[in-house]
Gaussian input, Z-matrix of N, CA and C with variables (Angstrom, degrees):
# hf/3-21g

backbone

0 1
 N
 C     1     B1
 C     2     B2     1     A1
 N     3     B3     2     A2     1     D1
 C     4     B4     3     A3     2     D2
 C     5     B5     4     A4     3     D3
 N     6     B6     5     A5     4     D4
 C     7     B7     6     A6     5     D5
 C     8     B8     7     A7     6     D6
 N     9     B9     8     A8     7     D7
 C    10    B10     9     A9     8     D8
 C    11    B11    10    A10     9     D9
 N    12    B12    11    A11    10    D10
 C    13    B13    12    A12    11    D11
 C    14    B14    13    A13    12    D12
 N    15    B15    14    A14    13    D13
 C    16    B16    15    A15    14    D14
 C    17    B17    16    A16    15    D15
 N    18    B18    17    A17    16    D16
 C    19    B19    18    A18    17    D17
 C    20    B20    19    A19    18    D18
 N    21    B21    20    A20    19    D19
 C    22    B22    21    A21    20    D20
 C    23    B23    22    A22    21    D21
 N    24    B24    23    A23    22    D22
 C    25    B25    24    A24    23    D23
 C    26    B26    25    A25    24    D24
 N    27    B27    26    A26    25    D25
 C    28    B28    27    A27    26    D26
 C    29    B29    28    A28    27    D27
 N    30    B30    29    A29    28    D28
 C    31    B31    30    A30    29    D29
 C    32    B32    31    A31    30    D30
 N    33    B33    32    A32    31    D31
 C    34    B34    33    A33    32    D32
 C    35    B35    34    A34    33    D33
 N    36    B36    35    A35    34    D34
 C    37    B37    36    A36    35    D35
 C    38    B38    37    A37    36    D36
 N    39    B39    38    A38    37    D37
 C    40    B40    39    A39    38    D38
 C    41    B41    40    A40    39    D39
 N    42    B42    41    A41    40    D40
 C    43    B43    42    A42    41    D41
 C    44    B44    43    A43    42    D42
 N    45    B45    44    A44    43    D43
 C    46    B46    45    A45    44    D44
 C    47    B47    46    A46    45    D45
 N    48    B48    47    A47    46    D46
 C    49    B49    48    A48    47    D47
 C    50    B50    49    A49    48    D48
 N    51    B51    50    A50    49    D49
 C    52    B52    51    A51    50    D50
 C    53    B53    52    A52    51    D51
 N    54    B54    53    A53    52    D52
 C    55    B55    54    A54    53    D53
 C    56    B56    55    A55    54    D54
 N    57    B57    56    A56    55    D55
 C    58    B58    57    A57    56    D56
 C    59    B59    58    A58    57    D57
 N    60    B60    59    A59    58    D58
 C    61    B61    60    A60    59    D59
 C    62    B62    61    A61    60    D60
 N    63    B63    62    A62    61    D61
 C    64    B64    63    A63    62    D62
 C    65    B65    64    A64    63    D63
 N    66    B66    65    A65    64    D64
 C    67    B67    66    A66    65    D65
 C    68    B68    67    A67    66    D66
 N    69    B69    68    A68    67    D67
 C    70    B70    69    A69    68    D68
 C    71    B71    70    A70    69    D69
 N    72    B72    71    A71    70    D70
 C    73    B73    72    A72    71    D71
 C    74    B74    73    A73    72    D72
 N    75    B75    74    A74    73    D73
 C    76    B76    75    A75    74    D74
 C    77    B77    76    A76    75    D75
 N    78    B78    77    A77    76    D76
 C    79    B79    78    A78    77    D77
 C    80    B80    79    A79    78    D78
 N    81    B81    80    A80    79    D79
 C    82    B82    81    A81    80    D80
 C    83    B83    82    A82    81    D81
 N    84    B84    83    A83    82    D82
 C    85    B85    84    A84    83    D83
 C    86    B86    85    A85    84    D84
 N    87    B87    86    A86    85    D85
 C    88    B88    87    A87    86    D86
 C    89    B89    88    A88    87    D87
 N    90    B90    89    A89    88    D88
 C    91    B91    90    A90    89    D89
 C    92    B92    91    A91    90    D90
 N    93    B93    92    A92    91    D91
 C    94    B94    93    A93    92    D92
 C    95    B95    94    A94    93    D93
 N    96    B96    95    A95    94    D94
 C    97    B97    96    A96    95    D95
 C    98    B98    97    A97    96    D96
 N    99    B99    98    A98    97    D97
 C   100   B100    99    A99    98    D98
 C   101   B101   100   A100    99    D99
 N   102   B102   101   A101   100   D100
 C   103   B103   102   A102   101   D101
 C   104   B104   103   A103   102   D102
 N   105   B105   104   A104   103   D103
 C   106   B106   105   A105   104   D104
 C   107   B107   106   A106   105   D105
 N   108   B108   107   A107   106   D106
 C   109   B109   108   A108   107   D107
 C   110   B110   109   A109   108   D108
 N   111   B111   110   A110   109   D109
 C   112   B112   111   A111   110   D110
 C   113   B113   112   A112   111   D111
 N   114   B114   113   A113   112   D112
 C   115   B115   114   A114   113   D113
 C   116   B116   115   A115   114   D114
 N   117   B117   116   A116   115   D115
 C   118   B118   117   A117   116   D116
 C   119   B119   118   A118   117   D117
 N   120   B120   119   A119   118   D118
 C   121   B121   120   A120   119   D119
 C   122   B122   121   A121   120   D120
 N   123   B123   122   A122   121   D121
 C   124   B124   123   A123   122   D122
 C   125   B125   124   A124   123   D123
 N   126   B126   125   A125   124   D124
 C   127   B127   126   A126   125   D125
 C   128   B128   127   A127   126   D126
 N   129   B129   128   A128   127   D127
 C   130   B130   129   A129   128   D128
 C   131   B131   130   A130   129   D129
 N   132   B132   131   A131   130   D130
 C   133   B133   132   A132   131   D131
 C   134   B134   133   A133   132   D132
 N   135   B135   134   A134   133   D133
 C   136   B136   135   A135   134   D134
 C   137   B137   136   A136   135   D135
 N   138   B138   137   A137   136   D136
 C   139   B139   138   A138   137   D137
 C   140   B140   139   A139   138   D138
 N   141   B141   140   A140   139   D139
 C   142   B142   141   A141   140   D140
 C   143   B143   142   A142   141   D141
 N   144   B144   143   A143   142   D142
 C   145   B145   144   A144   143   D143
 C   146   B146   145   A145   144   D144
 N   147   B147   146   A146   145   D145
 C   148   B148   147   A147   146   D146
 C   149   B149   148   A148   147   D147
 N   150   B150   149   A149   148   D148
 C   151   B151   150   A150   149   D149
 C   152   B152   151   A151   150   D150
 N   153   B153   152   A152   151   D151
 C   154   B154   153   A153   152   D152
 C   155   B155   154   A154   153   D153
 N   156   B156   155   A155   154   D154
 C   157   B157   156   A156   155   D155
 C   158   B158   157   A157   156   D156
 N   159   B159   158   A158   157   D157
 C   160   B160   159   A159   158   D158
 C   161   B161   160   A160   159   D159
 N   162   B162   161   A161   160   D160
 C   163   B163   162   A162   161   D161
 C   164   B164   163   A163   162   D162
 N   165   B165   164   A164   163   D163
 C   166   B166   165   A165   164   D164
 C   167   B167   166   A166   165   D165
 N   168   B168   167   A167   166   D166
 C   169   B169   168   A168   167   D167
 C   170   B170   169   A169   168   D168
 N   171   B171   170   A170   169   D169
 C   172   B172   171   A171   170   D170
 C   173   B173   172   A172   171   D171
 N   174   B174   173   A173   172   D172
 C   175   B175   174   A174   173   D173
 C   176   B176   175   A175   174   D174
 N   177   B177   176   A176   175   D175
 C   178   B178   177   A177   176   D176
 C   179   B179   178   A178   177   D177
 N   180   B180   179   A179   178   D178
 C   181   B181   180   A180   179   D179
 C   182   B182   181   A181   180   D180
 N   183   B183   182   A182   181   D181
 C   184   B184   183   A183   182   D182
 C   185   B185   184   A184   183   D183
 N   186   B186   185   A185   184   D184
 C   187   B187   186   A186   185   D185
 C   188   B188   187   A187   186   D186
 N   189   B189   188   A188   187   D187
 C   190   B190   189   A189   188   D188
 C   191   B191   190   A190   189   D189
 N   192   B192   191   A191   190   D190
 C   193   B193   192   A192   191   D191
 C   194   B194   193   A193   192   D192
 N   195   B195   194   A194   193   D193
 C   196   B196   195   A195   194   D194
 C   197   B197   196   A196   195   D195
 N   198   B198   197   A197   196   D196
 C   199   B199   198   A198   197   D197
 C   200   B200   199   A199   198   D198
 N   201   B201   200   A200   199   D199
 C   202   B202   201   A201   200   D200
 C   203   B203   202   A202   201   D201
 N   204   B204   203   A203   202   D202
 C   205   B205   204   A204   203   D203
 C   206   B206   205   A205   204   D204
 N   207   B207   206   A206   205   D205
 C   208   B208   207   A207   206   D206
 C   209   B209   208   A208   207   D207
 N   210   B210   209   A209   208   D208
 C   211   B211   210   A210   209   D209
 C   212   B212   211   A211   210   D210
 N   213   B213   212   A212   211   D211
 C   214   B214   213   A213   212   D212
 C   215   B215   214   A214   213   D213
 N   216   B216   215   A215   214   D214
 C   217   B217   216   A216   215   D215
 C   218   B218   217   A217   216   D216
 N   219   B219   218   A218   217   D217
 C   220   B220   219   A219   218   D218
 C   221   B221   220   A220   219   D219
 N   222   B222   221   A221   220   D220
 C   223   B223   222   A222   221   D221
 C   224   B224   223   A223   222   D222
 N   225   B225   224   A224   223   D223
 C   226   B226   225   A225   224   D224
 C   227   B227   226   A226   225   D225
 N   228   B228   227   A227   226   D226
 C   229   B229   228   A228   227   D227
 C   230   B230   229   A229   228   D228
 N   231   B231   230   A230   229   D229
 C   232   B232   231   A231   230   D230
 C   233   B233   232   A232   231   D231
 N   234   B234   233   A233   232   D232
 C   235   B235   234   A234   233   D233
 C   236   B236   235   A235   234   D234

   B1=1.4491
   B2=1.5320
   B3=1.5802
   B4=1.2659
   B5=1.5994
   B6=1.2123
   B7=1.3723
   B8=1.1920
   B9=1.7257
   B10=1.3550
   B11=1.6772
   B12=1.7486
   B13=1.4065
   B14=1.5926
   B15=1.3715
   B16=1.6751
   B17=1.1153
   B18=1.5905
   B19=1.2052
   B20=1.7826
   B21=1.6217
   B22=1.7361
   B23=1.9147
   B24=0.7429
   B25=1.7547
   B26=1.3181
   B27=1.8109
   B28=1.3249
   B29=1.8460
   B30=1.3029
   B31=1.8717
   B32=2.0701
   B33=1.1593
   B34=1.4559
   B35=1.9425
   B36=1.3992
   B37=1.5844
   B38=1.9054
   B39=1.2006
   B40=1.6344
   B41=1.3763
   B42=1.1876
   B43=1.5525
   B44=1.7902
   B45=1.0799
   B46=1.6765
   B47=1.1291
   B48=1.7941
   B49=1.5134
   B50=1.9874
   B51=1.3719
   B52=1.4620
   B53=1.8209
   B54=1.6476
   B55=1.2184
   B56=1.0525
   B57=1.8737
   B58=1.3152
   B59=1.2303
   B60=1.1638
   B61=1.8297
   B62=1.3122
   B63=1.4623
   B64=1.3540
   B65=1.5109
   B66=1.2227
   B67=1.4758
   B68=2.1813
   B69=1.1296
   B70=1.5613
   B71=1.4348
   B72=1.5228
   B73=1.8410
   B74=1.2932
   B75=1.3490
   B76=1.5987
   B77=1.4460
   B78=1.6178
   B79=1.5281
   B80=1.4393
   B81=1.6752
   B82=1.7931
   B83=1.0104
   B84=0.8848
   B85=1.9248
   B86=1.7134
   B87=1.6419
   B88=1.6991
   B89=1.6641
   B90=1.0788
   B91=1.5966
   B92=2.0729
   B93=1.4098
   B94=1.4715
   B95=1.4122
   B96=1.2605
   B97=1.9219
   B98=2.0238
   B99=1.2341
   B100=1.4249
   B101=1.4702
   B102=1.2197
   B103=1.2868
   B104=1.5044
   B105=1.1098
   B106=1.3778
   B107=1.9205
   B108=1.0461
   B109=1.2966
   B110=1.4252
   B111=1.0959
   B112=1.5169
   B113=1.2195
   B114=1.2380
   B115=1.9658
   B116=1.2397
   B117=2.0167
   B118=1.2794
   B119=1.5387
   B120=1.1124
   B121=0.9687
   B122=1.6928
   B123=1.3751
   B124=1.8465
   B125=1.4137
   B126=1.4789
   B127=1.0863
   B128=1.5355
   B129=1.3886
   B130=1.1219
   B131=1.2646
   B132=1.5118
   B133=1.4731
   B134=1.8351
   B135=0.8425
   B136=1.7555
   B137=1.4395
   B138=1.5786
   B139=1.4540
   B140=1.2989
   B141=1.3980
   B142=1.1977
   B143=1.5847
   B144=1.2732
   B145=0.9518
   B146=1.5768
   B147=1.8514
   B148=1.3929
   B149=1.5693
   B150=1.0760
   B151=1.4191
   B152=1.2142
   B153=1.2757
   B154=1.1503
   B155=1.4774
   B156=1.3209
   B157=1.5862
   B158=1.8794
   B159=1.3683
   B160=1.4000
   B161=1.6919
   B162=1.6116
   B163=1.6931
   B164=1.8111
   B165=1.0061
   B166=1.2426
   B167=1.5594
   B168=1.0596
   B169=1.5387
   B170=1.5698
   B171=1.4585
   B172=1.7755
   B173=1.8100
   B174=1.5409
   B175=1.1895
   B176=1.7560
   B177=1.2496
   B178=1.1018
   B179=1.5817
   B180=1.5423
   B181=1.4315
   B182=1.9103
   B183=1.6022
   B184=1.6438
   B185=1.5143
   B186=1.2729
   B187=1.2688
   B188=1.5188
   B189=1.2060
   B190=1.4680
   B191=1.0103
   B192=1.6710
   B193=0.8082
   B194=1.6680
   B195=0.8561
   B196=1.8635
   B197=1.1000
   B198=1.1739
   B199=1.7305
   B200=1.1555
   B201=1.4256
   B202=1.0348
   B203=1.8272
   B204=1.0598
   B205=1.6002
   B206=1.5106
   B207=1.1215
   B208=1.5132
   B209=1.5858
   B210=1.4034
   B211=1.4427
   B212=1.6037
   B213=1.9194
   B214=1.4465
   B215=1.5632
   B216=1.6206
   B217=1.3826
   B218=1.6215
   B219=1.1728
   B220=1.6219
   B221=1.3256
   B222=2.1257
   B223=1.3598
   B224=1.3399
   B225=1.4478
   B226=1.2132
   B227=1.8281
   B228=1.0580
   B229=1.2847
   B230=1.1800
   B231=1.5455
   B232=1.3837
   B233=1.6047
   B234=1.1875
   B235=1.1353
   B236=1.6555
   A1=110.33
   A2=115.06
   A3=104.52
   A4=108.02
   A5=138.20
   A6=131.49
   A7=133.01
   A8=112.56
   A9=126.78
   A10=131.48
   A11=92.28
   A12=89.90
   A13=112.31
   A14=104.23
   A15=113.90
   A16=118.88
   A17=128.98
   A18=150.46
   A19=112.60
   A20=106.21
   A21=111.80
   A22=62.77
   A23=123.45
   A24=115.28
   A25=117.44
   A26=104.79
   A27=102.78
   A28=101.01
   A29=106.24
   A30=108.38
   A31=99.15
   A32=101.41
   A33=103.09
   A34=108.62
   A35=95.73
   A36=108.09
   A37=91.97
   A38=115.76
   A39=109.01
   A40=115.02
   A41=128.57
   A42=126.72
   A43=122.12
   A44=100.85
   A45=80.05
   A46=102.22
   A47=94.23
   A48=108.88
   A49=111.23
   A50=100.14
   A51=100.83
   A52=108.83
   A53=118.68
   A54=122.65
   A55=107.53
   A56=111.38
   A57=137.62
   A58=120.90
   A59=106.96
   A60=129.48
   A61=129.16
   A62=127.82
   A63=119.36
   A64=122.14
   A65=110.29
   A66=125.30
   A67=100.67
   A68=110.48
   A69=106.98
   A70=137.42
   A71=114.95
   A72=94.80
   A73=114.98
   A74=125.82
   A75=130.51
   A76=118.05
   A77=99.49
   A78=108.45
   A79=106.57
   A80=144.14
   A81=110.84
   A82=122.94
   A83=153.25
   A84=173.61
   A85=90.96
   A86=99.50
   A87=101.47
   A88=99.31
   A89=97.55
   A90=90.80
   A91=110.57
   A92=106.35
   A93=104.90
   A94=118.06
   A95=123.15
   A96=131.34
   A97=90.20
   A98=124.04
   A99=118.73
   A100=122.73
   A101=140.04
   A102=123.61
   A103=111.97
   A104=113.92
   A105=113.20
   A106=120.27
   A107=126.89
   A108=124.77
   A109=122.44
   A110=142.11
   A111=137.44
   A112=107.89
   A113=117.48
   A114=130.95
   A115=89.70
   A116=112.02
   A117=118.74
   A118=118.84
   A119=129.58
   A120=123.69
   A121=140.26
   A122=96.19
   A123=122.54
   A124=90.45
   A125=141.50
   A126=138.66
   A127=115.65
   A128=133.12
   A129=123.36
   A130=115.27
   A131=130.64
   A132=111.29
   A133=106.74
   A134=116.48
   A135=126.97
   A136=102.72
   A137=112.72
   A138=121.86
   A139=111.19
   A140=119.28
   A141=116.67
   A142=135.14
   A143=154.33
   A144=154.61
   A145=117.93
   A146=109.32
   A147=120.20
   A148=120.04
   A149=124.03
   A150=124.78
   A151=106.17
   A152=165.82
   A153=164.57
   A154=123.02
   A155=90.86
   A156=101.35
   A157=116.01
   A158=103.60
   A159=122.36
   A160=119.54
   A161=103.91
   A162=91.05
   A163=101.32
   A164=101.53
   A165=132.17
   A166=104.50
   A167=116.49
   A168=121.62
   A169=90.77
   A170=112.14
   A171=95.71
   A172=101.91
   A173=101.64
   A174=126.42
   A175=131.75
   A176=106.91
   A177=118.63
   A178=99.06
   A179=127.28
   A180=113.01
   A181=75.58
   A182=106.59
   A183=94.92
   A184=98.26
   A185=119.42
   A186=120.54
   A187=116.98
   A188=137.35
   A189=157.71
   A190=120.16
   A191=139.42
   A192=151.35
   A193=107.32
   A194=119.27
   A195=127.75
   A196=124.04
   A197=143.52
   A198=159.82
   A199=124.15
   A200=141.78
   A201=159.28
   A202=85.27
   A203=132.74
   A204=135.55
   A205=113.53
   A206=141.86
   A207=144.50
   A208=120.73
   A209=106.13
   A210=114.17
   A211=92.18
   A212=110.77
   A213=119.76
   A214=89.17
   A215=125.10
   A216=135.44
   A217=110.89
   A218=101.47
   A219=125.82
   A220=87.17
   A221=91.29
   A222=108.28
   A223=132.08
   A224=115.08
   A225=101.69
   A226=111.47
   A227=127.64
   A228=145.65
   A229=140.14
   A230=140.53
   A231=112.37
   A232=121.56
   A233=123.17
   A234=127.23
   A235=122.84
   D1=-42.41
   D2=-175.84
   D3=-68.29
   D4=-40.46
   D5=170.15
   D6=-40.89
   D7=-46.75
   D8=145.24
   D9=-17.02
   D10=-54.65
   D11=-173.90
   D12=-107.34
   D13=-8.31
   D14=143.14
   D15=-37.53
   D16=-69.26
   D17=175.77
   D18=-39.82
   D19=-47.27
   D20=-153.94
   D21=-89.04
   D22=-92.43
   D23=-161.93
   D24=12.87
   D25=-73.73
   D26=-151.52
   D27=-89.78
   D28=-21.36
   D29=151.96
   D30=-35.55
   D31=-76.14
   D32=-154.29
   D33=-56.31
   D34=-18.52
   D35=-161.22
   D36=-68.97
   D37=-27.70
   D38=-175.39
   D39=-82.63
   D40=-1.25
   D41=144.58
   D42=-65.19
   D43=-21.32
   D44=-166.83
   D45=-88.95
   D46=161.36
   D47=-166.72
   D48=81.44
   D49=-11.45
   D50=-175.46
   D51=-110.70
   D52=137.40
   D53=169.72
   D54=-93.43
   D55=124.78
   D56=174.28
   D57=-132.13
   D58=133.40
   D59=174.59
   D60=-45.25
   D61=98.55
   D62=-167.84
   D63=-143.39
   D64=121.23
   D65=-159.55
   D66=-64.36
   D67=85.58
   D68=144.66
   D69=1.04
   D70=73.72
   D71=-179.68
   D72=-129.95
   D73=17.15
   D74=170.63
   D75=-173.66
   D76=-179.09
   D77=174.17
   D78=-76.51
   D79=124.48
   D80=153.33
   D81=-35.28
   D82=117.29
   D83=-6.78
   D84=140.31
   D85=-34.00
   D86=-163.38
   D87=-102.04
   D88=-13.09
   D89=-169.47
   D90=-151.51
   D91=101.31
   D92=-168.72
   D93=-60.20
   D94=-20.31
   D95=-171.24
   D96=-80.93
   D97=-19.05
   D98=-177.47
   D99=-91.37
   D100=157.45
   D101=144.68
   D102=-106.93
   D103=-169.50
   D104=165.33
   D105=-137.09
   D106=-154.04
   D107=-179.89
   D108=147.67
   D109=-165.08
   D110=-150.62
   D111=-148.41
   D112=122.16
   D113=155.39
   D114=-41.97
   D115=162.32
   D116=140.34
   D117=-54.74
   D118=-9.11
   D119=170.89
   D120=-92.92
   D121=-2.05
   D122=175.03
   D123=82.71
   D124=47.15
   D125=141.07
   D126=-63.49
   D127=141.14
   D128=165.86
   D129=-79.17
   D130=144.45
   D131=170.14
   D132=-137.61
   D133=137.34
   D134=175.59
   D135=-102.41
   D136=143.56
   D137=169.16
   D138=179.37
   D139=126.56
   D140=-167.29
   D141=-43.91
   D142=140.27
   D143=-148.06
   D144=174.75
   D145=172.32
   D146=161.11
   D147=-111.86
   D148=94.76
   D149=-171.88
   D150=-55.46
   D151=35.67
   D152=5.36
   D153=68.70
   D154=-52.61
   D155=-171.83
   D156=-128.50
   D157=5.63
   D158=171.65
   D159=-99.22
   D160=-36.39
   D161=-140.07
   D162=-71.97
   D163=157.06
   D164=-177.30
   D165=51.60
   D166=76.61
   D167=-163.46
   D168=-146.70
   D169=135.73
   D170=159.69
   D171=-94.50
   D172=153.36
   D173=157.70
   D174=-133.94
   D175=161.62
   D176=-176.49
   D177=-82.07
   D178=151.05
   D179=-179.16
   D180=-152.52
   D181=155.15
   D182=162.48
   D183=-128.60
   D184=154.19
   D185=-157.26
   D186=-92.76
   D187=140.74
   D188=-179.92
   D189=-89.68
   D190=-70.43
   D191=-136.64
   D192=-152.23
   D193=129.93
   D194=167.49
   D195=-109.70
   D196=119.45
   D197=153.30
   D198=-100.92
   D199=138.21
   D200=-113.61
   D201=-94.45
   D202=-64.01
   D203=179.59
   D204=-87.88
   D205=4.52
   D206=-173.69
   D207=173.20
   D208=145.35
   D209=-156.49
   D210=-114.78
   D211=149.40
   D212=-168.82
   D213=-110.96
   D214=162.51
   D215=161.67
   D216=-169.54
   D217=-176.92
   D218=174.63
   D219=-116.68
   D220=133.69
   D221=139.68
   D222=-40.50
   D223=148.83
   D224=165.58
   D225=-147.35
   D226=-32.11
   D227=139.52
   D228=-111.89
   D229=141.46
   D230=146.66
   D231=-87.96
   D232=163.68
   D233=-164.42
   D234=-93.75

């Protein structure tokens, strides 16, 4: 298990610092000021937002933060 998430780490670690495209589909569950949504690649990604005015929208987000199952960023466009 620990290799596993060794592995999803340094996977997730090559986004940051990078703006990527991600389709809009909810509130974070964990956190209401965020939404969340998906890379083409089934990355998870969180970044603050109004689900209101996001969902199902692609946007540009650039990334902050990396975790072993889902990546954090700032908006930065929608697309």
């Amino acid at each position: 298990q620990r290799l596993s998430i060794q592995h999803a780490t340094e996977r997730s670690e090559r986004y940051l610092g990078e703006v990527v495209e991600v389709l809009v589909e909810q509130t974070n569950p964990k956190n209401s000021d965020q939404v969340m949504g998906r890379t083409r690649q089934g990355r998870l990604v969180f970044f603050p937002g109004e689900i209101e005015n996001l969902i199902g929208k692609l946007v540009d987000v650039k990334i902050t933060d990396a975790r072993p199952w889902s990546l954090s960023g700032d908006f930065v466009k929608a697309i």
